[in-house]
GUDODO-706506 format. One line per 2 residues: their letters; for each residue x, y, z of N, C-alpha, C. Coordinates in steps of 0.2 Angstrom, whole numbers, plus 5000, padded with zeros to 4 digits. Layout:
A	X Y Z X Y Z X Y Z  ...
! end
This chain:
XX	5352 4074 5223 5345 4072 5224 5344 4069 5231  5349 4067 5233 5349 4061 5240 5348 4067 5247
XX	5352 4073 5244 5351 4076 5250 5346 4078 5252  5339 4077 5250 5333 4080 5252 5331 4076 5259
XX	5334 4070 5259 5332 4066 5265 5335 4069 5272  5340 4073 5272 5344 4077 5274 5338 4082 5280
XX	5333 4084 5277 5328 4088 5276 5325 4084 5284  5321 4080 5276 5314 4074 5280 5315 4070 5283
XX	5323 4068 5284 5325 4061 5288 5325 4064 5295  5330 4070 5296 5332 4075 5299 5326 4077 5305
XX	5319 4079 5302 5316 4084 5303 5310 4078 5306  5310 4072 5303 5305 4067 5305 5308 4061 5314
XX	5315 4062 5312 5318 4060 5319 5316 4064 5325  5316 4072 5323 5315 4075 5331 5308 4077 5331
XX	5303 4074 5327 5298 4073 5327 5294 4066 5330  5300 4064 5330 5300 4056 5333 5293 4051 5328
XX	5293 4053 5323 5288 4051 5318 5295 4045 5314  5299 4041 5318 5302 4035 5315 5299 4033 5309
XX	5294 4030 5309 5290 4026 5303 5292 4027 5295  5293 4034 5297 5292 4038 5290 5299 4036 5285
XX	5305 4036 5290 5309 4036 5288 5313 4032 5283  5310 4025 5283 5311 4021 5277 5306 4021 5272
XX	5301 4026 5272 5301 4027 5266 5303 4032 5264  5306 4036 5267 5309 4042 5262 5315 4040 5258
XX	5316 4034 5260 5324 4031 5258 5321 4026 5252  5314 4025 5252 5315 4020 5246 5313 4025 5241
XX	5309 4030 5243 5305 4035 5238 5313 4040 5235  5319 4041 5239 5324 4043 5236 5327 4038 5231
XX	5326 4031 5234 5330 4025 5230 5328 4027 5223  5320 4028 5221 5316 4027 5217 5321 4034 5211
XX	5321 4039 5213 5322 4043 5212 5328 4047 5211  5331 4043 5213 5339 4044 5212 5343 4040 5206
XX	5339 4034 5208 5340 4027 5202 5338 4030 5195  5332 4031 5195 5329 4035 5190 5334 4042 5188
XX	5338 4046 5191 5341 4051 5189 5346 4048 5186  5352 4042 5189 5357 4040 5186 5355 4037 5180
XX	5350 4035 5179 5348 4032 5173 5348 4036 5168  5347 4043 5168 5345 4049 5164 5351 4052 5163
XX	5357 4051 5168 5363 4054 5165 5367 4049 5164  5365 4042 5164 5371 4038 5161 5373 4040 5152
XX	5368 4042 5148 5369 4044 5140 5378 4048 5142  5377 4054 5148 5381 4059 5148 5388 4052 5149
XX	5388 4049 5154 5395 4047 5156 5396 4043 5147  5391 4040 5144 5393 4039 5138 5395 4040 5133
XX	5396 4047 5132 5398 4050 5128 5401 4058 5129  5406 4054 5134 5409 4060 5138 5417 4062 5131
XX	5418 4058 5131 5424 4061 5126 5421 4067 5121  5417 4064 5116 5413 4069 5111 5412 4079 5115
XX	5407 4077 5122 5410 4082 5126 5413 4087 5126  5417 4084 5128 5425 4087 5131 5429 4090 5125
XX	5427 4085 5121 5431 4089 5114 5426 4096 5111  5419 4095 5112 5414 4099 5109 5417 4107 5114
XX	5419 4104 5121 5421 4110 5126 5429 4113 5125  5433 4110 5119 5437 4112 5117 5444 4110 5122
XX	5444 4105 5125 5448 4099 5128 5451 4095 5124  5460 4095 5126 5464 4092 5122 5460 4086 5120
XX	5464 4082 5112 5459 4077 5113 5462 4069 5116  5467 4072 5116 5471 4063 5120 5467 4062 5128
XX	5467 4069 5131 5463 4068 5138 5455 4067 5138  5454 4068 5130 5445 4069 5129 5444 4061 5130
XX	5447 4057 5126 5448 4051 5122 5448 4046 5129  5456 4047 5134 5456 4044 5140 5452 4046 5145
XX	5447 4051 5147 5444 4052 5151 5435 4050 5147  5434 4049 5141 5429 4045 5138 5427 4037 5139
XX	5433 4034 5140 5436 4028 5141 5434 4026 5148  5436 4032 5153 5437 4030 5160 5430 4030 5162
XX	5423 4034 5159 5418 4039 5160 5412 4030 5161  5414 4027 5153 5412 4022 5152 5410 4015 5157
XX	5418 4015 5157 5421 4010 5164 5419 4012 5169  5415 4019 5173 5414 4019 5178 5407 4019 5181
XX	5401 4016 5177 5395 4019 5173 5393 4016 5181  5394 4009 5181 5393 4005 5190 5393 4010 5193
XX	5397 4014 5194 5399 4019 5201 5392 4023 5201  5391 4026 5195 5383 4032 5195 5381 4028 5198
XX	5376 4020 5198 5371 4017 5200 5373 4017 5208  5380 4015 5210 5381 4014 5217 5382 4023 5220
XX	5383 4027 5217 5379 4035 5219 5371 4035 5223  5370 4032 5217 5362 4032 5217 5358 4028 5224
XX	5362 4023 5225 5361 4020 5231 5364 4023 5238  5368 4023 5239 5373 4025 5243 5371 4033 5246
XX	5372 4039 5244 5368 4042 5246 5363 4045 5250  5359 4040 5248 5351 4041 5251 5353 4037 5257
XX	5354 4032 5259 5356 4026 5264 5361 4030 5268  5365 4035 5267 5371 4039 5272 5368 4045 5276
XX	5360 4047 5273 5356 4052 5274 5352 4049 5280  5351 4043 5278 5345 4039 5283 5349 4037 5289
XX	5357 4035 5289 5358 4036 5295 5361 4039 5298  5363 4045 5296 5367 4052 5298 5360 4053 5300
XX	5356 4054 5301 5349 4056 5303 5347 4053 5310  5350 4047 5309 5351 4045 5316 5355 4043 5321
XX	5361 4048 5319 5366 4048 5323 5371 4042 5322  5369 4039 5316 5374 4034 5316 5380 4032 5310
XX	5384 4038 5311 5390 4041 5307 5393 4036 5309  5395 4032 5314 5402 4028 5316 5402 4022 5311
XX	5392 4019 5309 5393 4016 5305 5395 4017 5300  5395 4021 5296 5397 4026 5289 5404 4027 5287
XX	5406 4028 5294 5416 4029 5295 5417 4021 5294  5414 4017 5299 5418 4009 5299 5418 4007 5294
XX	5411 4008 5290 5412 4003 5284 5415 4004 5278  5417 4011 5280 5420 4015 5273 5428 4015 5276
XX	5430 4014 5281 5437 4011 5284 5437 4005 5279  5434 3999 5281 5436 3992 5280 5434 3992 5272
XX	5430 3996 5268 5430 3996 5260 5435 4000 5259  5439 4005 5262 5445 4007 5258 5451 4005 5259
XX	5452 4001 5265 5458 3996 5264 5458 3990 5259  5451 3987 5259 5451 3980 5253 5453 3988 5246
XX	5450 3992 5243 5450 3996 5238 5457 3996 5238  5459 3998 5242 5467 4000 5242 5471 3992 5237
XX	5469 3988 5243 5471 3984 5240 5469 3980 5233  5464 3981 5234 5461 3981 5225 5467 3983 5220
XX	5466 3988 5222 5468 3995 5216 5478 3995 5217  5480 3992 5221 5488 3989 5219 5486 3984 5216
XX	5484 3979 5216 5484 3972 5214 5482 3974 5205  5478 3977 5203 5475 3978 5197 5477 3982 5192
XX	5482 3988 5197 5482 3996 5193 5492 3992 5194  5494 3991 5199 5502 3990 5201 5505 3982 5199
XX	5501 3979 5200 5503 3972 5200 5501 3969 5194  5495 3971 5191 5494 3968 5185 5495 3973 5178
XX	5495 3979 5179 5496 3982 5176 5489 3984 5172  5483 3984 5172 5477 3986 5170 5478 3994 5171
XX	5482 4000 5173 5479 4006 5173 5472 4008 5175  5469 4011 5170 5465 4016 5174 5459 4011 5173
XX	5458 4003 5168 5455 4002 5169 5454 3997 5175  5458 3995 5179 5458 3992 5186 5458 3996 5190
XX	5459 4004 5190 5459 4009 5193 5449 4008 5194  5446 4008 5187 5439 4007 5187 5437 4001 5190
XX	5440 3996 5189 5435 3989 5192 5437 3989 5198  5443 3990 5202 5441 3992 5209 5438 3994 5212
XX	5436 4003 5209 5430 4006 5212 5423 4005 5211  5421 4002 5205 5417 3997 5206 5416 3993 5212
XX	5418 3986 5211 5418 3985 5216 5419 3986 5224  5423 3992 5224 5422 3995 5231 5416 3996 5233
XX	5411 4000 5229 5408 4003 5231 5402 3999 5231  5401 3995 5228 5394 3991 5230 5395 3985 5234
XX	5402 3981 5237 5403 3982 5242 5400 3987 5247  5401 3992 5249 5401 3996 5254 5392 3998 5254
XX	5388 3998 5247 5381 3996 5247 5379 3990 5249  5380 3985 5250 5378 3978 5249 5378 3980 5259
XX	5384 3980 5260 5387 3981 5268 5380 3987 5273  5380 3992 5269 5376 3996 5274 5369 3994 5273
XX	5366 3992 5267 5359 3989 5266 5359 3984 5270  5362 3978 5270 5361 3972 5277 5361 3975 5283
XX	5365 3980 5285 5365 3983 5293 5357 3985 5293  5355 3990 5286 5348 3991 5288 5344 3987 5288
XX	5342 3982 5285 5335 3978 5285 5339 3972 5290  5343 3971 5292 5345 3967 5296 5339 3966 5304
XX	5335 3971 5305 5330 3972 5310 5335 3978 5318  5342 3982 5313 5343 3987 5318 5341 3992 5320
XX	5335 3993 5314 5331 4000 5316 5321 3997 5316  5322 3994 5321 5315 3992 5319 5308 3994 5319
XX	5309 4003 5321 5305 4010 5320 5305 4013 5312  5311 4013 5310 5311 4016 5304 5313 4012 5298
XX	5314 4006 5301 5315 4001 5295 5310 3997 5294  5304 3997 5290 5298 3991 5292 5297 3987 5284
XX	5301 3985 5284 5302 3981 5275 5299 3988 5269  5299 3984 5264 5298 3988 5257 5290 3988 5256
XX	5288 3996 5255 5282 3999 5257 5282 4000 5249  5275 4001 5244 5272 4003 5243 5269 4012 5243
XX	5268 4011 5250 5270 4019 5251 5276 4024 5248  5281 4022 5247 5286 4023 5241 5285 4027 5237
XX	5279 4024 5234 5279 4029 5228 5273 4032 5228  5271 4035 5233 5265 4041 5235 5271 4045 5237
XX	5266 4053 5235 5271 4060 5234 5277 4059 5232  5278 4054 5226 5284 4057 5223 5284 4063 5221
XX	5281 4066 5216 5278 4071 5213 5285 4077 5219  5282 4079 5225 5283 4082 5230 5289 4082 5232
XX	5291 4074 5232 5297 4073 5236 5301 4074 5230  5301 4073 5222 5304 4075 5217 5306 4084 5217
XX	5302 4087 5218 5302 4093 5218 5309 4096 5224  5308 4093 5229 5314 4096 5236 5319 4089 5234
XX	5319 4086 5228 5325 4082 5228 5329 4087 5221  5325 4090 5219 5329 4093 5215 5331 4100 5216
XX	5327 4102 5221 5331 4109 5223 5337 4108 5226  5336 4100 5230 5345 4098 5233 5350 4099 5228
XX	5347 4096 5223 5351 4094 5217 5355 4099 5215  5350 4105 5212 5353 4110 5208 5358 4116 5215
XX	5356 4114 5221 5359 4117 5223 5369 4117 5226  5369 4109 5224 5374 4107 5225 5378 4104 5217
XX	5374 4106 5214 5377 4106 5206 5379 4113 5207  5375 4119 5206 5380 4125 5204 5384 4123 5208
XX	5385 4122 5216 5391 4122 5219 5398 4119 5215  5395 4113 5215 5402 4108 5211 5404 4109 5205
XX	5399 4115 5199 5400 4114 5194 5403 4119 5193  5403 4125 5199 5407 4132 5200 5414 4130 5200
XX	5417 4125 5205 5425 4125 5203 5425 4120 5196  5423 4117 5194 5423 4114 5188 5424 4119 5182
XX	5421 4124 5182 5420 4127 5177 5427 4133 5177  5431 4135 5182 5435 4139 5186 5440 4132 5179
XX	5441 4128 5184 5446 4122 5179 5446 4124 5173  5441 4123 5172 5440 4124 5162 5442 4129 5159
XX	5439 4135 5162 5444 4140 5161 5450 4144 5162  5454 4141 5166 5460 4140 5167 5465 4137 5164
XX	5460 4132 5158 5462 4126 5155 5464 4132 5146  5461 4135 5149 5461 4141 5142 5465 4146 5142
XX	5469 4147 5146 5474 4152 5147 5480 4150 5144  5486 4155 5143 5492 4154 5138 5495 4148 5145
XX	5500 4146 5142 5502 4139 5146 5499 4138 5149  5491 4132 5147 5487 4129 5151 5492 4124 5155
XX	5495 4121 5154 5498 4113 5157 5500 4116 5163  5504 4123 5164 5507 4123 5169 5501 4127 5174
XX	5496 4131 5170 5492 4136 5174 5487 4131 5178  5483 4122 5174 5483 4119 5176 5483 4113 5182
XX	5490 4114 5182 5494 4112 5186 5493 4111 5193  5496 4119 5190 5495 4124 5199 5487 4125 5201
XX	5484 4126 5198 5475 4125 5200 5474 4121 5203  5476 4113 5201 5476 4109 5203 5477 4106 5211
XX	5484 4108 5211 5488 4109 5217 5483 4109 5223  5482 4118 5221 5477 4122 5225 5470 4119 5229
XX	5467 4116 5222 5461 4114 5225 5462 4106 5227  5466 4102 5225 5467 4097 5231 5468 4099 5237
XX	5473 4105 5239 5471 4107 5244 5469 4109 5248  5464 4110 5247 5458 4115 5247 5456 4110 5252
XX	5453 4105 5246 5446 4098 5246 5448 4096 5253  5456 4094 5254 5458 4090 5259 5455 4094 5268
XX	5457 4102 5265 5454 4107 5271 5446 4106 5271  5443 4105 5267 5435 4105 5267 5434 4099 5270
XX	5434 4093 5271 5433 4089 5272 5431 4092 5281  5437 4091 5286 5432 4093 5290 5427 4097 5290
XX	5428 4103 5286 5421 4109 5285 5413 4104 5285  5416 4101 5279 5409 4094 5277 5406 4092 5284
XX	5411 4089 5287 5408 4086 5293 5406 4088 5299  5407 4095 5300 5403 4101 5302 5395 4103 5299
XX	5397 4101 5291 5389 4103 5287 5386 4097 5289  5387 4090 5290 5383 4085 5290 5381 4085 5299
XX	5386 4089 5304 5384 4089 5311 5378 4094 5312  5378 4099 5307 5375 4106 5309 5367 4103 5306
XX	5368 4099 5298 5360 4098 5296 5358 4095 5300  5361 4086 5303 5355 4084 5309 5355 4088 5313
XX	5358 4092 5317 5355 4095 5324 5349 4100 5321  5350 4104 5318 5345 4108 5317 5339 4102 5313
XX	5339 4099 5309 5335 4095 5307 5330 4092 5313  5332 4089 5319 5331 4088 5322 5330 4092 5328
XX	5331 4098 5327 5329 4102 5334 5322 4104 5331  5322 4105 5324 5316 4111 5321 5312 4103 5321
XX	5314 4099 5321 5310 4094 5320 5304 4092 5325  5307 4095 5332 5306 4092 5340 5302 4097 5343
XX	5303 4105 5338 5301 4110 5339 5305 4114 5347  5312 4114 5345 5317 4117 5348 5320 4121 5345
XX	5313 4127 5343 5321 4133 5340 5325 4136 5340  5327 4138 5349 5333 4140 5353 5338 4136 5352
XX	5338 4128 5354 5341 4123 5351 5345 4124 5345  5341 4124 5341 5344 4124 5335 5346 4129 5332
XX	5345 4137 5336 5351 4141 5334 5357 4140 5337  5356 4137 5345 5361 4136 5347 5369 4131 5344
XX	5364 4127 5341 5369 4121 5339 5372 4124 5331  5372 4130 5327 5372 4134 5320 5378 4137 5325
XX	5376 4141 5331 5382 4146 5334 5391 4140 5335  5387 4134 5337 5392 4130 5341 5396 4129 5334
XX	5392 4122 5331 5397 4121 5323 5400 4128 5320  5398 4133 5319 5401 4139 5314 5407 4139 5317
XX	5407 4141 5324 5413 4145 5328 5419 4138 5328  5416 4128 5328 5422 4127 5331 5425 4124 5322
XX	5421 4126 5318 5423 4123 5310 5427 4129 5308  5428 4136 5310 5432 4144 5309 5437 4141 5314
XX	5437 4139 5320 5442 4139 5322 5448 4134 5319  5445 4129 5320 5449 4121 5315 5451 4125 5308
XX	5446 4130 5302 5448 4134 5298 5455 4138 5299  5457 4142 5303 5459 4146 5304 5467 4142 5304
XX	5466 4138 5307 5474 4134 5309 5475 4131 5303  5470 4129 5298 5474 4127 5290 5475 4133 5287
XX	5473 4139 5288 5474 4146 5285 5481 4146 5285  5483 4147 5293 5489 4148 5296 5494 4146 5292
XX	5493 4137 5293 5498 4132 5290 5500 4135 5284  5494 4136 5278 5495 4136 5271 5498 4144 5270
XX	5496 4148 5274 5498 4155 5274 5506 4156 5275  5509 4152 5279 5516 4151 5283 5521 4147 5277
XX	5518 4143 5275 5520 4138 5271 5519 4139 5262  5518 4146 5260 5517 4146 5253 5524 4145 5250
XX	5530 4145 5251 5534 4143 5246 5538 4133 5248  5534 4132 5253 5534 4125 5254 5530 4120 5250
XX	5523 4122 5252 5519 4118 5250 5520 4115 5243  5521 4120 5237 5520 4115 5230 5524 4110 5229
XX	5530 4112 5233 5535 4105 5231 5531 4097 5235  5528 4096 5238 5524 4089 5239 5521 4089 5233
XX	5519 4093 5229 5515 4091 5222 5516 4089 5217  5524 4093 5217 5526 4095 5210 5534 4096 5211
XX	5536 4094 5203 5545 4094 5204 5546 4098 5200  5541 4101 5196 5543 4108 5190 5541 4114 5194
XX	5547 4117 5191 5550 4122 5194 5544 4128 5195  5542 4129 5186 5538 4134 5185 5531 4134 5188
XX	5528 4126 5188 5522 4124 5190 5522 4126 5198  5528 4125 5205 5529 4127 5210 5531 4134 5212
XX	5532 4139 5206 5532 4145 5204 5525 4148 5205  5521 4145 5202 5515 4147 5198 5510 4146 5205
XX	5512 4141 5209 5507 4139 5216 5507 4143 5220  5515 4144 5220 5517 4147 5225 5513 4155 5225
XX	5512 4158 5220 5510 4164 5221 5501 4164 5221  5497 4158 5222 5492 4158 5223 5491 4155 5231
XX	5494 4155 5234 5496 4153 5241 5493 4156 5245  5492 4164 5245 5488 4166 5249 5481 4169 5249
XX	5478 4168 5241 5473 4165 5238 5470 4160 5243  5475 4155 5243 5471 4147 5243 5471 4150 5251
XX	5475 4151 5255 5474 4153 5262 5467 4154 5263  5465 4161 5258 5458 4164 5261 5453 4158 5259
XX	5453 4158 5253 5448 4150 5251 5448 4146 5256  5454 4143 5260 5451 4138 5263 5449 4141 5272
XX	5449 4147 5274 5448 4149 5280 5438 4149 5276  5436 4153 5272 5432 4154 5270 5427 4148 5270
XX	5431 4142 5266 5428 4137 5265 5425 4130 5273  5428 4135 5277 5426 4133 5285 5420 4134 5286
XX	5417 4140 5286 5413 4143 5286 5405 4142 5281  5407 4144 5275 5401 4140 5270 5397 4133 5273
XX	5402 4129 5270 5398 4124 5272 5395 4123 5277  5395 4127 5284 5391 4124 5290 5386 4129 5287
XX	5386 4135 5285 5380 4138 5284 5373 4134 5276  5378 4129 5272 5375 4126 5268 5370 4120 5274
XX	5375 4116 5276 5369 4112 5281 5365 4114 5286  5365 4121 5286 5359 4127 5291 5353 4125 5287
XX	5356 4126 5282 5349 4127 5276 5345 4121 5274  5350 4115 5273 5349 4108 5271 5342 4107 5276
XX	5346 4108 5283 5343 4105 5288 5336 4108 5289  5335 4115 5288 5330 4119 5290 5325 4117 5283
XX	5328 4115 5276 5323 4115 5271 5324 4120 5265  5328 4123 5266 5331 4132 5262 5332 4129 5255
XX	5333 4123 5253 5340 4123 5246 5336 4125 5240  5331 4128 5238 5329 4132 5233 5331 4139 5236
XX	5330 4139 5240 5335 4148 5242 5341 4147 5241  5345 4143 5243 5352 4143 5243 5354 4141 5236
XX	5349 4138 5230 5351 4136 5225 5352 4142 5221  5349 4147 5223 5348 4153 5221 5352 4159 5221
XX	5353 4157 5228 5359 4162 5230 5366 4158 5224  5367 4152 5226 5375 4150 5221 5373 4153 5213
XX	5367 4150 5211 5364 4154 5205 5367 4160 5202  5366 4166 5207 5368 4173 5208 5375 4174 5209
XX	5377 4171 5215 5385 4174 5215 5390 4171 5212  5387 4163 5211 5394 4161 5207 5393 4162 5198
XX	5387 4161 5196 5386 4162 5190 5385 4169 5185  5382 4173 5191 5381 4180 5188 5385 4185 5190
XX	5391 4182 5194 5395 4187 5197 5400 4184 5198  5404 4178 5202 5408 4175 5202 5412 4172 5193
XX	5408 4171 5191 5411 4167 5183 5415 4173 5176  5409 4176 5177 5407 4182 5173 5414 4187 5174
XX	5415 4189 5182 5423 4193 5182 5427 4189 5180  5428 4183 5182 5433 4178 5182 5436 4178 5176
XX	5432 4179 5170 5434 4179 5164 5436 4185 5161  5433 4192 5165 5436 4197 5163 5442 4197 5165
XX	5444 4195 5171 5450 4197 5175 5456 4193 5173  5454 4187 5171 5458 4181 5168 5460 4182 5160
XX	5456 4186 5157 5457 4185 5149 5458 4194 5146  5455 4196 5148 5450 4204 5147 5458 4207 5149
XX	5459 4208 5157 5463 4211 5160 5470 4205 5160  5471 4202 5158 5479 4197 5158 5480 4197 5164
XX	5474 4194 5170 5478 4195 5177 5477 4185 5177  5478 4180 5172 5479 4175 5173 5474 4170 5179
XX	5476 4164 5181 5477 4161 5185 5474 4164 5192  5479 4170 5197 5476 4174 5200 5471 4179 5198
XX	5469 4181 5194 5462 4185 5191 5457 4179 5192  5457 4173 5188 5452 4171 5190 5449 4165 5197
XX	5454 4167 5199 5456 4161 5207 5452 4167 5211  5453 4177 5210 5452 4178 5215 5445 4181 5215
XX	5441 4180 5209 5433 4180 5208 5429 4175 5207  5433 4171 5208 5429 4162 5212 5428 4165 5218
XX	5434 4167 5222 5435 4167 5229 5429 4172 5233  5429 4178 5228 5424 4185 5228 5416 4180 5227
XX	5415 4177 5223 5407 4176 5221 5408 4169 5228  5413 4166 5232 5412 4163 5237 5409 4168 5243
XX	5413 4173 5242 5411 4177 5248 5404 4181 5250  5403 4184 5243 5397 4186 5241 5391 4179 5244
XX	5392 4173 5244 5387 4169 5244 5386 4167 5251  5391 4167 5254 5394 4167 5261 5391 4173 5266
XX	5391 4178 5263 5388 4185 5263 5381 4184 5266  5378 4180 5260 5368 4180 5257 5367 4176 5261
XX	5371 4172 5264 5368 4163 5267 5369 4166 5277  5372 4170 5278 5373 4172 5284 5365 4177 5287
XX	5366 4180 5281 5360 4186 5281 5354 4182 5281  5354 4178 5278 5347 4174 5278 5345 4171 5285
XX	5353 4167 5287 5350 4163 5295 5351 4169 5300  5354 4173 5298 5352 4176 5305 5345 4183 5306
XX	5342 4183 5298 5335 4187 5300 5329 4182 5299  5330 4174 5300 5324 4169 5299 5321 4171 5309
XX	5316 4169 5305 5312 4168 5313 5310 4157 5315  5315 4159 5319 5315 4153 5322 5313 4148 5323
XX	5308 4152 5326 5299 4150 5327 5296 4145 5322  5295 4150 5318 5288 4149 5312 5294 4145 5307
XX	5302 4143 5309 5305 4137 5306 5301 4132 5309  5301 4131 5317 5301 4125 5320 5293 4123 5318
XX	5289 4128 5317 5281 4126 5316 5282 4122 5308  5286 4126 5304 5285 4125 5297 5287 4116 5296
XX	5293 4115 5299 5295 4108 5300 5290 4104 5304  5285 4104 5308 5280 4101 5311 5276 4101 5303
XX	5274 4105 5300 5268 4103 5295 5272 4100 5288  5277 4099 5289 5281 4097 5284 5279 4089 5284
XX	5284 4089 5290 5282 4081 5291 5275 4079 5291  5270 4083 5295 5264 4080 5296 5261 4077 5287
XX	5264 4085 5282 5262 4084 5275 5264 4077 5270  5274 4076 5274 5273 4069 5270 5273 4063 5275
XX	5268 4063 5278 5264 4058 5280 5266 4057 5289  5267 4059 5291 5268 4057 5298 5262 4062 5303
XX	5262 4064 5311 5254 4063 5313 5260 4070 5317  5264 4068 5319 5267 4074 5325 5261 4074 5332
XX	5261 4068 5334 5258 4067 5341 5261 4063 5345  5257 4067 5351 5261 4063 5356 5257 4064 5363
XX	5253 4061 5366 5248 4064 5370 5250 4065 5376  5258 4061 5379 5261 4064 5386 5264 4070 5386
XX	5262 4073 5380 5267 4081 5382 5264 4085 5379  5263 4092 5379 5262 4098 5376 5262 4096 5369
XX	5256 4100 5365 5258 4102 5357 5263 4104 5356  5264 4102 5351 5271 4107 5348 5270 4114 5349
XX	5266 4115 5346 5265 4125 5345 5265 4127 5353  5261 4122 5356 5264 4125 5364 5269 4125 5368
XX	5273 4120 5365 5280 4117 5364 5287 4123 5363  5285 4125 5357 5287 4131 5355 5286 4136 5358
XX	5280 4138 5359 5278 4146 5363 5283 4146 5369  5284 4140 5372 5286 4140 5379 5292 4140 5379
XX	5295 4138 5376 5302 4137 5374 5306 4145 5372  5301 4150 5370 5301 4156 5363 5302 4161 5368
X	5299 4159 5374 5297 4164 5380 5304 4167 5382
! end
């Protein structure tokens, strides 16, 4: 839901319409607190769940437990997100890194003292991150109303809660779009969870998508480089600009891609053993190793084409497209080829990897036949629509800003 500021934070910077920006952060606040509130029921009766989903029950039980105990975390979602969009929008990520440095050393240390030294498990596991986290909220809300943005931060508006309506609407195409995403390897889990020796087919999935995540990570920070620039170029009404900076991120997040391919591709009968001490689980990795290779070379690539879209306003297109290739294509073989056909573990790894491509495919196809142009104009009436003026009497119109630019 947070990412929709992704959009309007983005696109109201290189429109140099600052004003706007804190209230798009409160009208997120409004809106995203409201959603956690709406799936707290779920964290509380996540065992029942898990069991109804046909999940052993000792892990239904202890992950019901944990769901409870971590209810504070939703609410510091809630907050937290919106506030990382509002300053990633203004190029101020170092904030974001620093303070999530100095809250994950106290965490760390939290979570020895609670989980190690006192022995509380997974429920000190919970009060640390608790704690951590609203911590690391309390910390970036004082930097902001401290008076360091004094364009975009102008205290607590009223204004807030005009076009909700609207701003609910592009908060929930965020949402759904980034729900199929995460709920596609989820669901991959679950049914891997249902094949003969689940523990071990388990395992090894496991293995896999840790390492995946650890490779995505920079991918991610390619997605959050690519939505501001484009956010901000379409914003400023530089559509050259902002194809340019789509060319730049793709080619150096495939490069950086390319050298985890290698490693993990080089490395298939190495790798499990950092995970894992059984044999058969290390067996089992081992032969999804060149799988996981293409996932994570591929997985460079998606994400910057996902913040193309963030940035330019797409995420009901893009919801759309996950919609189709992972769930009408990507799931659907998975199960054939995993259960139908007895190709296990890699049957269903390698039609995750297929409906990733397939959408990787759609998402390519779409930026490279958008007209640039009539992006850069669309983002001018955006903002002007949620409240800002798009003037500026020392320079050209935008539209004639664009033309010239276009020439």
């Amino acid at each position: 839901m947070g990412s929709a500021l992704e959009t309007l934070c983005g696109q109201a910077v290189g429109a140099s319409e600052f004003n706007m920006l804190g209230i798009y952060l409160q009208r997120s606040w409004i809106i995203t607190g409201i959603t956690a509130l709406l799936l707290t029921p779920v964290y509380i009766f996540t065992s029942p769940i898990l069991k109804l989903l046909r999940q052993d029950n000792h892990i239904s039980h202890v992950a019901g437990k944990y769901a409870i105990w971590v209810i504070p975390q939703l609410f510091a979602y809630a907050f937290n997100f919106p506030i990382q969009k509002f300053l990633q929008s203004q190029s101020k990520v170092w904030v974001i890194a620093a303070m999530s440095l100095a809250t994950l050393a106290l965490h760390s240390l939290m979570t020895w003292a609670l989980v190690m030294k006192m022995g509380h498990g997974l429920l000190g596991a919970a009060i640390a991150g608790n704690i951590s986290w609203w911590i690391l909220i309390i910390g970036q809300t004082i930097y902001i109303i401290s008076g360091r943005f004094p364009d975009s931060w102008t205290g607590f508006s009223c204004l807030a809660f005009k076009s909700l309506f609207n701003f609910l609407k592009l908060s929930l195409s965020s949402a759904a779009m980034l729900c199929l995403e995460l709920w596609y390897f989820t669901a991959v889990i679950l049914m891997v969870g249902g094949l003969e020796n689940a523990a071990v087919a388990v395992d090894s999935v496991s293995i896999c998508v840790n390492l995946q995540l650890w490779a995505l990570m920079v991918a991610l920070g390619f997605n959050a480089s690519v939505s501001v620039r484009v956010s901000n170029e379409l914003g400023a009404g530089r559509p050259k600009a902002a194809k340019f900076s789509i060319t730049v991120n793709v080619l150096t997040s495939a490069i950086l891609g390319t050298v985890f391919t290698v490693i993990v591709a080089a490395t298939v009968h190495q790798f499990p053993r950092m995970f894992s001490k059984n044999q058969e689980v290390i067996e089992k990795t081992s032969k999804l190793g060149y799988l996981l290779a293409a996932t994570i070379f591929l997985n460079s690539i998606q994400p910057v084409f996902h913040g193309v879209a963030v940035g330019a306003g797409w995420q009901f297109i893009v919801a759309v497209v996950n919609l189709v290739s992972y769930y009408v294509v990507g799931l659907p073989i998975g199960a054939l080829l995993g259960y139908k056909f007895k190709l296990g573990v890699k049957g269903i790894w390698s039609a995750m990897l297929g409906g990733s491509v397939l959408q990787t495919v759609i998402l390519y196809i779409i930026i490279a036949r958008k007209n640039w142009q009539k992006e850069a104009l669309q983002a001018e009436e955006r903002v002007r629509h949620w409240g800002g003026t798009v003037e500026n009497q020392e320079s050209p119109s935008s539209v004639q800003r664009i033309r010239n630019e276009t020439r």
